[in-house]
TORVO-307580 format. One record per residue: residue number from 1; residue in one letter; x, y, z of N, C-alpha, C, O, CB in turn. Coordinates in steps of 0.05 Angstrom, whole numbers, padded with zeros to 5 digits. Glycine has a CB too. Example, Ala and Ser with C-alpha at 12.3 -4.5 7.8 and 13.67 -1.06 7.14 Angstrom:
2
[1, A, [00264, -00114, 00156], [00246, -00090, 00156], [00264, -00066, 00156], [00285, -00066, 00169], [00226, -00089, 00181]];
[2, S, [00257, -00045, 00142], [00273, -00021, 00143], [00258, 00001, 00157], [00268, 00023, 00161], [00282, -00012, 00114]];
***
This chain:
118
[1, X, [01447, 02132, 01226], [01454, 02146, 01202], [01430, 02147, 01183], [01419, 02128, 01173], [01479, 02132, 01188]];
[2, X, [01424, 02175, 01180], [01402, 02180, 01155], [01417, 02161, 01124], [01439, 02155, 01115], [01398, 02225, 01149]];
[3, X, [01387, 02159, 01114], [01392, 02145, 01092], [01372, 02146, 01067], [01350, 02135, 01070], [01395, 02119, 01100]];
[4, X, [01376, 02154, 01053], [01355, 02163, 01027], [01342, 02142, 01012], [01358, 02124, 01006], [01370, 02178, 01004]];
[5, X, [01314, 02137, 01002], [01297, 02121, 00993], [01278, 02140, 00971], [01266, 02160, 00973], [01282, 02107, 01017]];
[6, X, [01286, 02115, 00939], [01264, 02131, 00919], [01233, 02118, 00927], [01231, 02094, 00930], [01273, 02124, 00879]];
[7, X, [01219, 02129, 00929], [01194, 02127, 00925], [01179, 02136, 00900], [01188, 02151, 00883], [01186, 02139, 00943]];
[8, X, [01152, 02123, 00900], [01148, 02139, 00880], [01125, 02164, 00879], [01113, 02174, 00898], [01143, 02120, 00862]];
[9, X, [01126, 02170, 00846], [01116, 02212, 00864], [01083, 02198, 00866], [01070, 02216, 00878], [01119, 02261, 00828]];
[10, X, [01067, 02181, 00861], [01046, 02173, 00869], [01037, 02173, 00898], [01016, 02183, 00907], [01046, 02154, 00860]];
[11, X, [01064, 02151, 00918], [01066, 02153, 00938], [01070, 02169, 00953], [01058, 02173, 00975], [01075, 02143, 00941]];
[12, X, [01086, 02181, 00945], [01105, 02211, 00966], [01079, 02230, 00962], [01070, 02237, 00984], [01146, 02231, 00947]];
[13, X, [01065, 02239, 00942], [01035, 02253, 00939], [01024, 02247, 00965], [01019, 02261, 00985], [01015, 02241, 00913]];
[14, X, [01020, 02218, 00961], [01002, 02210, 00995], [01017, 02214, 01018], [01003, 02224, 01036], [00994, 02175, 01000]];
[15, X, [01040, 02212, 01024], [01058, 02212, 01052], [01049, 02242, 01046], [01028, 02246, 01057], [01097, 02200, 01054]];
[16, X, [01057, 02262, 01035], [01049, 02293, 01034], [01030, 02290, 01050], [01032, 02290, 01074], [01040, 02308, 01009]];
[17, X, [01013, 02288, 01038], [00981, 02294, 01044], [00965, 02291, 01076], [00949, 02303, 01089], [00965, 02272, 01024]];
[18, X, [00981, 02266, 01078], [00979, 02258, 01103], [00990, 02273, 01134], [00982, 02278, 01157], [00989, 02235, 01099]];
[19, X, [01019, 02276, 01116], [01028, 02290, 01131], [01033, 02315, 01146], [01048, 02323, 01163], [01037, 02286, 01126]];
[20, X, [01009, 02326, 01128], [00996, 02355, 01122], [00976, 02352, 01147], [00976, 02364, 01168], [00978, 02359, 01086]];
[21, X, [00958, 02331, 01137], [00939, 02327, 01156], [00948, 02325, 01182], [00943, 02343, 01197], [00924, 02306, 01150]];
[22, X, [00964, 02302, 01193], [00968, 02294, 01217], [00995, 02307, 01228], [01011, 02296, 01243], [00968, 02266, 01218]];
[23, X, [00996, 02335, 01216], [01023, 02350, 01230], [01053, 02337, 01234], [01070, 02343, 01251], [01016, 02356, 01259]];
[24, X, [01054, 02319, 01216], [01084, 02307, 01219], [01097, 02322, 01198], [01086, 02336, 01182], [01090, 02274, 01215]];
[25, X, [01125, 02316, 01201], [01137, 02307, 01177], [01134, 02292, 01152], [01111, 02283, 01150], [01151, 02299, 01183]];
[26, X, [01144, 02287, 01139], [01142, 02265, 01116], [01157, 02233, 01116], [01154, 02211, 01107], [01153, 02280, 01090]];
[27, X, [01177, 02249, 01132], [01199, 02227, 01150], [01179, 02218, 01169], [01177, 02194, 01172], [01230, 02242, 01169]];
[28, X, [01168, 02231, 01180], [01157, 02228, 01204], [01128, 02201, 01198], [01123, 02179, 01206], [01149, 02263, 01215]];
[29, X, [01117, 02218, 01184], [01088, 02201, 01170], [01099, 02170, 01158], [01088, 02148, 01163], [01072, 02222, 01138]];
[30, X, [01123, 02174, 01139], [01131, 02147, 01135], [01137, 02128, 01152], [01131, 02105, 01146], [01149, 02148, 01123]];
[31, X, [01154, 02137, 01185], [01161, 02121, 01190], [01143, 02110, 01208], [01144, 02086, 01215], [01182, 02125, 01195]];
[32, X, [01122, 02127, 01218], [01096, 02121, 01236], [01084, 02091, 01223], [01082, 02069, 01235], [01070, 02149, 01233]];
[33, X, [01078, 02099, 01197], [01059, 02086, 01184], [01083, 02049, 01172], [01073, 02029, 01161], [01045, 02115, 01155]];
[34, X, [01113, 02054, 01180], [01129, 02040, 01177], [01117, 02017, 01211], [01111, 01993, 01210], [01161, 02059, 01173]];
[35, X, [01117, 02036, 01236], [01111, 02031, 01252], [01088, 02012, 01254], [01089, 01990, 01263], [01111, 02048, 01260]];
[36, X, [01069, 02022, 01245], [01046, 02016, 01241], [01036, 01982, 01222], [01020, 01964, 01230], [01037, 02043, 01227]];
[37, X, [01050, 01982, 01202], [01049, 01962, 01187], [01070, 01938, 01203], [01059, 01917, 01208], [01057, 01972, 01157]];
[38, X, [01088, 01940, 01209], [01101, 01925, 01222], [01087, 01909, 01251], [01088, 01884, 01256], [01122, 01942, 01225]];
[39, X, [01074, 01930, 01267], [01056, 01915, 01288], [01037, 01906, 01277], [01032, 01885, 01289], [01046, 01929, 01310]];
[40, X, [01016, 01910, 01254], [01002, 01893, 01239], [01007, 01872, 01233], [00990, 01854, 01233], [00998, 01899, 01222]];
[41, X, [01032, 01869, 01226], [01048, 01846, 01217], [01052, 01825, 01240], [01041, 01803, 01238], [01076, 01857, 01206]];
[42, X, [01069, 01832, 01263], [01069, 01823, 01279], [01047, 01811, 01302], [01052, 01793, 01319], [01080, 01834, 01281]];
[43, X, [01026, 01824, 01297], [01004, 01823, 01317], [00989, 01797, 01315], [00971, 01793, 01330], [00984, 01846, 01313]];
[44, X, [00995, 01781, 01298], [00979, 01758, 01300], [00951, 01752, 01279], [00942, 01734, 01265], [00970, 01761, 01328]];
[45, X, [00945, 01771, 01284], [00911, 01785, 01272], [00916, 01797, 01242], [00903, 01813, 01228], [00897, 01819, 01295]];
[46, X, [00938, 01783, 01237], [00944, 01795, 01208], [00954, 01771, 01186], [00974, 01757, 01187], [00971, 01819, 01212]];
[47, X, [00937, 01770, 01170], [00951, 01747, 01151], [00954, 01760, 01113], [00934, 01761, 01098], [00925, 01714, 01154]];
[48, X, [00981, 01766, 01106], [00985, 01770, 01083], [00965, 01762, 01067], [00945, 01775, 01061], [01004, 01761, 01077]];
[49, X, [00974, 01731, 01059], [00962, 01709, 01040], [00922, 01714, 01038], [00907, 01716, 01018], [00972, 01673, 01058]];
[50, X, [00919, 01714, 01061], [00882, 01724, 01064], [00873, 01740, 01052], [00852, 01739, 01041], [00869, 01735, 01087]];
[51, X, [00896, 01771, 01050], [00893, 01791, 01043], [00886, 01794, 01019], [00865, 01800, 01008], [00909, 01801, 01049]];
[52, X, [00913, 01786, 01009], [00918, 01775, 00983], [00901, 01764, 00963], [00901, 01773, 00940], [00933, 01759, 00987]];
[53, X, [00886, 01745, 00970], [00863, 01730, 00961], [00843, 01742, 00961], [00827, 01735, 00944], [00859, 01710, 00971]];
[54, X, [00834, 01763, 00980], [00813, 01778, 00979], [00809, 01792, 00955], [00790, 01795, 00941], [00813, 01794, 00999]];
[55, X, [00835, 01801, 00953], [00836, 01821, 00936], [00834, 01815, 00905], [00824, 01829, 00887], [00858, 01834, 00941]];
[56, X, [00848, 01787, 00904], [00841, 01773, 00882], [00814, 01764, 00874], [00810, 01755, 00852], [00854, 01756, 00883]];
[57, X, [00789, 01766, 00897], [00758, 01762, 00902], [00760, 01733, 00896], [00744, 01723, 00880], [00735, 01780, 00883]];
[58, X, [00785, 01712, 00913], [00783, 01691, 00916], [00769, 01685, 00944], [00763, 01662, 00953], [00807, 01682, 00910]];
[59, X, [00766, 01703, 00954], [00756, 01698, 00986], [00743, 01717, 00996], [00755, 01738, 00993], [00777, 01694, 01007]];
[60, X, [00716, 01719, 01010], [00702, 01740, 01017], [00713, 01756, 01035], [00721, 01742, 01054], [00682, 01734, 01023]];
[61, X, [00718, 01789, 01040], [00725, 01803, 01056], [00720, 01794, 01091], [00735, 01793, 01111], [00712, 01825, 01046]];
[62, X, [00679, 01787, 01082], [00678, 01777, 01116], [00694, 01758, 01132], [00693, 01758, 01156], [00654, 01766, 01122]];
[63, X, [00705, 01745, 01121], [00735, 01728, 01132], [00753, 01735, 01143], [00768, 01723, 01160], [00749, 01718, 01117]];
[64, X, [00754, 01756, 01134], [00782, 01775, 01134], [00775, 01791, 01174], [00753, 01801, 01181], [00779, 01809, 01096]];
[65, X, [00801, 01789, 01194], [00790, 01805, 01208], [00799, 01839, 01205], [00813, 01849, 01188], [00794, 01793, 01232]];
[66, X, [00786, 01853, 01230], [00790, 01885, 01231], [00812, 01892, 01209], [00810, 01900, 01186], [00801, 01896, 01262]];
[67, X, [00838, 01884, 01227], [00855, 01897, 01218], [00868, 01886, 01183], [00880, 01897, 01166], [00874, 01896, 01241]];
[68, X, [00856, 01859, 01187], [00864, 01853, 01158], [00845, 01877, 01136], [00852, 01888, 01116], [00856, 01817, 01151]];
[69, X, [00828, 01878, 01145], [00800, 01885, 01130], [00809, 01922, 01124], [00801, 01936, 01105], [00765, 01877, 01156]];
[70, X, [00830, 01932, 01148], [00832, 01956, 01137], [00862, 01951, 01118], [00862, 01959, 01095], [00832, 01981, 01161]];
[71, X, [00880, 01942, 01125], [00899, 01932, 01101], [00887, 01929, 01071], [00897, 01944, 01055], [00909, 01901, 01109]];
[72, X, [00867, 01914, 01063], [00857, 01904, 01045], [00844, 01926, 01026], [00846, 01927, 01001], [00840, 01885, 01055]];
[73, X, [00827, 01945, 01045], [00814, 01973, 01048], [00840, 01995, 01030], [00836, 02016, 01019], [00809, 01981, 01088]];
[74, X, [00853, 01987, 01031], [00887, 02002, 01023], [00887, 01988, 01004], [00890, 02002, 00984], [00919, 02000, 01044]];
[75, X, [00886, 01964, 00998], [00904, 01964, 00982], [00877, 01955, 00955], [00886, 01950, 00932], [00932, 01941, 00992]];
[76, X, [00847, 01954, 00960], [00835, 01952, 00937], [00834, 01988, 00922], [00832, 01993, 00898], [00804, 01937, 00946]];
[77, X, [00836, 02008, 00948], [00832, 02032, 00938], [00855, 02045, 00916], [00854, 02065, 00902], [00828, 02049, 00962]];
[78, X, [00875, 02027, 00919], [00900, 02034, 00907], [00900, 02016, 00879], [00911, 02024, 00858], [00926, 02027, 00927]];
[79, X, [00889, 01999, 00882], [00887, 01987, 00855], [00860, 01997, 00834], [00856, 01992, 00810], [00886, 01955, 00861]];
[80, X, [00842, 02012, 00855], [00819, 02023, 00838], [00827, 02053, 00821], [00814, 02060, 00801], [00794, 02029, 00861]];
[81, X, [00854, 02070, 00835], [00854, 02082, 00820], [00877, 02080, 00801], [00893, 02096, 00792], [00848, 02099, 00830]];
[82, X, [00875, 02058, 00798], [00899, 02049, 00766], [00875, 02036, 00744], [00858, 02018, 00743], [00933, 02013, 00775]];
[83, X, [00888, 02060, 00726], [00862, 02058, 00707], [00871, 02026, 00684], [00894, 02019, 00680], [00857, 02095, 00684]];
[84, X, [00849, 02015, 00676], [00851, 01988, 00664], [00851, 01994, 00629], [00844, 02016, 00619], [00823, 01968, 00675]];
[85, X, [00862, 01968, 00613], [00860, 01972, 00597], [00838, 01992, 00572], [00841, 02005, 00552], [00865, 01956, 00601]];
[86, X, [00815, 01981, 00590], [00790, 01996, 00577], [00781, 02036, 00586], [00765, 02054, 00582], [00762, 01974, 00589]];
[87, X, [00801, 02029, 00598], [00797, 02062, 00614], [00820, 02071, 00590], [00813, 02081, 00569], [00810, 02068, 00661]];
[88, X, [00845, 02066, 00594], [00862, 02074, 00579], [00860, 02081, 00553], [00871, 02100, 00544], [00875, 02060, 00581]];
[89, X, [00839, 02059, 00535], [00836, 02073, 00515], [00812, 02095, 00504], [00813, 02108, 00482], [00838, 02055, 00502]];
[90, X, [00793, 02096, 00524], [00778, 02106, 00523], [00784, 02133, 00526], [00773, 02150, 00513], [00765, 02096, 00534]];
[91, X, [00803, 02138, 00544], [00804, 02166, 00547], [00835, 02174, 00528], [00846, 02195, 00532], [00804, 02175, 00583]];
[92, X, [00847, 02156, 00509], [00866, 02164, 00487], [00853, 02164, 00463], [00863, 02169, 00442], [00889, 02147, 00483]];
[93, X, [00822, 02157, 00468], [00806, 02170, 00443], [00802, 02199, 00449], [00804, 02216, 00431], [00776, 02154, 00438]];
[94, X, [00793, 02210, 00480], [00781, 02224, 00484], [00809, 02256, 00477], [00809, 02280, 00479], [00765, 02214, 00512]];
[95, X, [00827, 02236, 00470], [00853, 02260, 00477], [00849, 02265, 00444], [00842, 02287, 00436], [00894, 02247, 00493]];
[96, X, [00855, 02240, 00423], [00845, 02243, 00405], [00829, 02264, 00392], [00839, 02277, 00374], [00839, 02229, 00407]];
[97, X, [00799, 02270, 00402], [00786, 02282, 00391], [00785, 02312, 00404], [00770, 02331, 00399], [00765, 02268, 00388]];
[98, X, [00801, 02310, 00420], [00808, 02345, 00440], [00787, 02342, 00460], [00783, 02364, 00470], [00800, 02383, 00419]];
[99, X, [00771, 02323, 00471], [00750, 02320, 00488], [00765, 02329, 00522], [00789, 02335, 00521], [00737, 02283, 00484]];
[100, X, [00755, 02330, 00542], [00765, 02332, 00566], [00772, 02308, 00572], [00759, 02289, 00563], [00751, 02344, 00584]];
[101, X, [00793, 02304, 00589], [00807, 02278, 00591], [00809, 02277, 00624], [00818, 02254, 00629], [00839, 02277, 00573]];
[102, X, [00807, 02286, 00640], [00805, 02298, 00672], [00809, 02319, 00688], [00808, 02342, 00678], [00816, 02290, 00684]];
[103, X, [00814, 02317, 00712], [00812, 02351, 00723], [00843, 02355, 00737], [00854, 02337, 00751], [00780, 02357, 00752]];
[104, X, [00850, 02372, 00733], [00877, 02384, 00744], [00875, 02384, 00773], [00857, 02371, 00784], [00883, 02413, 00734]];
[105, X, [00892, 02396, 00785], [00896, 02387, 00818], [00871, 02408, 00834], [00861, 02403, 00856], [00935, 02397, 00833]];
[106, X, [00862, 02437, 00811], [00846, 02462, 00819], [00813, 02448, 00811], [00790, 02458, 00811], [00857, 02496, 00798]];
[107, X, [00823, 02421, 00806], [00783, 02412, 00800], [00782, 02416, 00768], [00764, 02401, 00759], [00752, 02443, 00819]];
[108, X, [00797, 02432, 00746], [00780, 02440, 00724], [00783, 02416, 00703], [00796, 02395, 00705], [00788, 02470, 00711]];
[109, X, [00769, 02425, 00685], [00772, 02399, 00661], [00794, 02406, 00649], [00802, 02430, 00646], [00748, 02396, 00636]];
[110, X, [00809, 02383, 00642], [00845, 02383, 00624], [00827, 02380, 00591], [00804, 02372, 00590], [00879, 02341, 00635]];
[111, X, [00840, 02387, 00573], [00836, 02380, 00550], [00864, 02375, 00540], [00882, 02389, 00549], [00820, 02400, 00535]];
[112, X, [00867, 02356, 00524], [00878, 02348, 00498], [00885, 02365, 00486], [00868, 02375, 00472], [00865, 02337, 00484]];
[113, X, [00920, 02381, 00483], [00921, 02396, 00466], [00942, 02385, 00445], [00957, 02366, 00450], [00925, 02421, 00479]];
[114, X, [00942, 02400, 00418], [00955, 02390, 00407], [00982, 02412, 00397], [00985, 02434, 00408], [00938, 02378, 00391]];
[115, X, [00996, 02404, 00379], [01018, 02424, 00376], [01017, 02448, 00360], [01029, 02470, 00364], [01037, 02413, 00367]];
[116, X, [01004, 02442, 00345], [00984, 02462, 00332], [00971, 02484, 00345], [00976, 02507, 00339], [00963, 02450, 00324]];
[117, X, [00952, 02476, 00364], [00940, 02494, 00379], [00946, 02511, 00402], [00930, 02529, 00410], [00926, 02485, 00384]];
[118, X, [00972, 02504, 00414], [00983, 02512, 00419], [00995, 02552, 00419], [01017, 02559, 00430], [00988, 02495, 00411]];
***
């Protein structure tokens, strides 16, 4: 029996994308990659906790093996693009002063608009 799951639109963006790429579904890409993590899991050659600590730069990557090392690979790239406190305000100054604040999905610069200008 099918069964429905929220994700979020961050994630589901990537299952798209992917799924674009490698000719599946989105069902399809999820559950591969469901596949996929699970024999990671299981395989022996995989340790959470290592991971974990890497990522925390309590433990050097070279420790880490292959497959941990592409796990880890995931999950620093995912935390690189969550912007940090100092990013955050930097660019709510930049909205502030009508400056460009990033690029839309077509590449261009977004600006800061206000209601006014409108």
């Amino acid at each position: 029996m099918a069964q429905s799951v929220k994700l979020a639109d961050d994630i589901m963006k990537i299952v798209r994308r992917e799924s674009e790429l490698q000719s599946r579904s989105v069902a399809g890409q999820i559950a591969h990659w469901l596949r996929i993590g699970r024999a990671i899991e299981k395989s022996g050659h995989f340790d959470h906790v290592r991971i974990t600590a890497a990522l925390a730069g309590q433990t050097d990557t070279s420790r880490l093996t292959e497959e941990e090392k592409d796990v880890w690979l995931d999950g620093f790239v995912e935390r690189m693009a969550r912007p940090g406190p100092d990013e955050e305000a930097f660019h709510a100054r930049r909205r502030q002063l009508g400056l460009g604040v990033g690029l839309d999905e077509a590449g261009n610069l977004v600006r800061e608009t206000n209601a006014t200008d409108a």
